[in-house]
C-alpha positions in Angstrom: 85.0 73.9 83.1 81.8 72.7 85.0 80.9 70.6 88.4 81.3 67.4 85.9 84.2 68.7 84.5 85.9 67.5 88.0 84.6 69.6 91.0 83.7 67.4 93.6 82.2 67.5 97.2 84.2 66.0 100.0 82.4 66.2 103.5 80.1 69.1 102.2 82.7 71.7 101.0 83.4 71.8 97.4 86.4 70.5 95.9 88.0 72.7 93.5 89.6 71.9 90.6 92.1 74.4 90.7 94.5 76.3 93.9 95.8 79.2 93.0 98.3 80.3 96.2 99.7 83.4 96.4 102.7 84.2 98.3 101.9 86.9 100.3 105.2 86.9 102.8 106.6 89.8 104.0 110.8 90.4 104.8 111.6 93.7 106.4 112.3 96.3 104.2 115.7 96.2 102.1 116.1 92.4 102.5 118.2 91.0 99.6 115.7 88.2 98.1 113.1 90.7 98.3 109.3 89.5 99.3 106.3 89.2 97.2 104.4 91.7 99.7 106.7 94.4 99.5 106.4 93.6 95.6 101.9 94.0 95.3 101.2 90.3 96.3 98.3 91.6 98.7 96.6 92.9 95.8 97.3 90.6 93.0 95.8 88.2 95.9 92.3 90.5 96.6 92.0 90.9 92.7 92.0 87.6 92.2 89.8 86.4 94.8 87.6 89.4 93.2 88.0 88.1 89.6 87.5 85.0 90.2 84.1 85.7 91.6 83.1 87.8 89.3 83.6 85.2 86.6 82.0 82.9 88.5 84.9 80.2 89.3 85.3 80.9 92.8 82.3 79.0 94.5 83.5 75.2 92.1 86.2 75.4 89.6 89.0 78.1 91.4 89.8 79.4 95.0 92.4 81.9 95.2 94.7 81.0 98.9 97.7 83.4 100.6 100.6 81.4 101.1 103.9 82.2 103.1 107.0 81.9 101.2 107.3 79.6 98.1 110.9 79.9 97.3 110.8 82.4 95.0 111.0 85.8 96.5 113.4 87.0 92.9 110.7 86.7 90.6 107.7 87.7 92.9 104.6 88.6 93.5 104.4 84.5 92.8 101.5 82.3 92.4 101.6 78.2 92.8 99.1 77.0 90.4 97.6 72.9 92.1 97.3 70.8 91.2 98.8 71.9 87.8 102.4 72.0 89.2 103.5 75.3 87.5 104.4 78.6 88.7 103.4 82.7 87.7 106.0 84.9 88.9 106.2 88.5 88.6 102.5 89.5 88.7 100.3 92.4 89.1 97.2 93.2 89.4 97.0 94.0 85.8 97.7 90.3 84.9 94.8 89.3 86.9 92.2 89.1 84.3 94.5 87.3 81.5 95.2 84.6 84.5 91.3 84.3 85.2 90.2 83.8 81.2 93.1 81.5 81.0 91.8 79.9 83.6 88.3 79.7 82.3 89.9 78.4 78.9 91.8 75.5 80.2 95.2 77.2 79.3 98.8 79.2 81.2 99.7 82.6 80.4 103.1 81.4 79.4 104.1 84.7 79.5 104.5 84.7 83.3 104.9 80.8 84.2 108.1 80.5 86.1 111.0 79.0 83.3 113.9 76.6 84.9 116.3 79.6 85.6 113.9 82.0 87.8 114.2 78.9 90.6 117.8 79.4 90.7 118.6 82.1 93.6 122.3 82.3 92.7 121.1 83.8 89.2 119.0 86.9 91.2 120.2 89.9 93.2 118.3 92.0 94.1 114.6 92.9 94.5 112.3 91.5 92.2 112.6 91.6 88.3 109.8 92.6 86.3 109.4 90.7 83.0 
């Protein structure tokens, strides 16, 4: 992905082409739905935001944001993917490189994108599953 590819420049800031938020909202400890700080969001966020740099898509194509609570506390540490409308859920820090090349390549990591059921709380007890 390149400037031309779709990065633009809106009032002297750089538009990215791609959001990555992660959910970084803390419950107190022992709450039912769980919370994707208590779960590593913190630092699935700071190795992103380092990966990203480090491959070079953090100044135009990809910014890495925190984000309070997306809804998904079951399946987290979550990350909202705009404007490509999809979800990770269940992330670590290990998955941070895999979600950075994807990145680079134009592709998901279908492995951790969100299916229908994992946005259904009724199906989830509990703290956070891992996949």
């Amino acid at each position: 992905m390149t400037r031309a590819a779709g990065a633009a420049n809106v009032g002297g800031v750089a538009q990215r082409q791609h959001y990555l938020f992660v959910c970084v909202n803390r419950r107190p400890d022992g709450a039912p739905k769980g919370s994707c700080a208590a779960s590593g969001a913190v630092e699935v966020h700071a190795a992103l935001k380092d990966h990203l740099k480090d491959a070079g898509l953090a100044r135009l194509e990809a910014r890495a944001c925190t984000a309070s609570c997306l809804d998904v506390c079951w399946v987290g540490p979550t990350i909202a993917v705009e404007p490509d409308g999809f979800f990770y859920g269940r992330v670590t820090p290990a998955d941070v490189p895999e979600i950075v090349a994807a990145l680079r390549e134009g592709r998901r990591v279908e492995r951790l994108v969100l299916a229908p059921a994992d946005f259904d709380e009724a199906g989830h007890d509990g703290p956070p599953r891992r996949g």
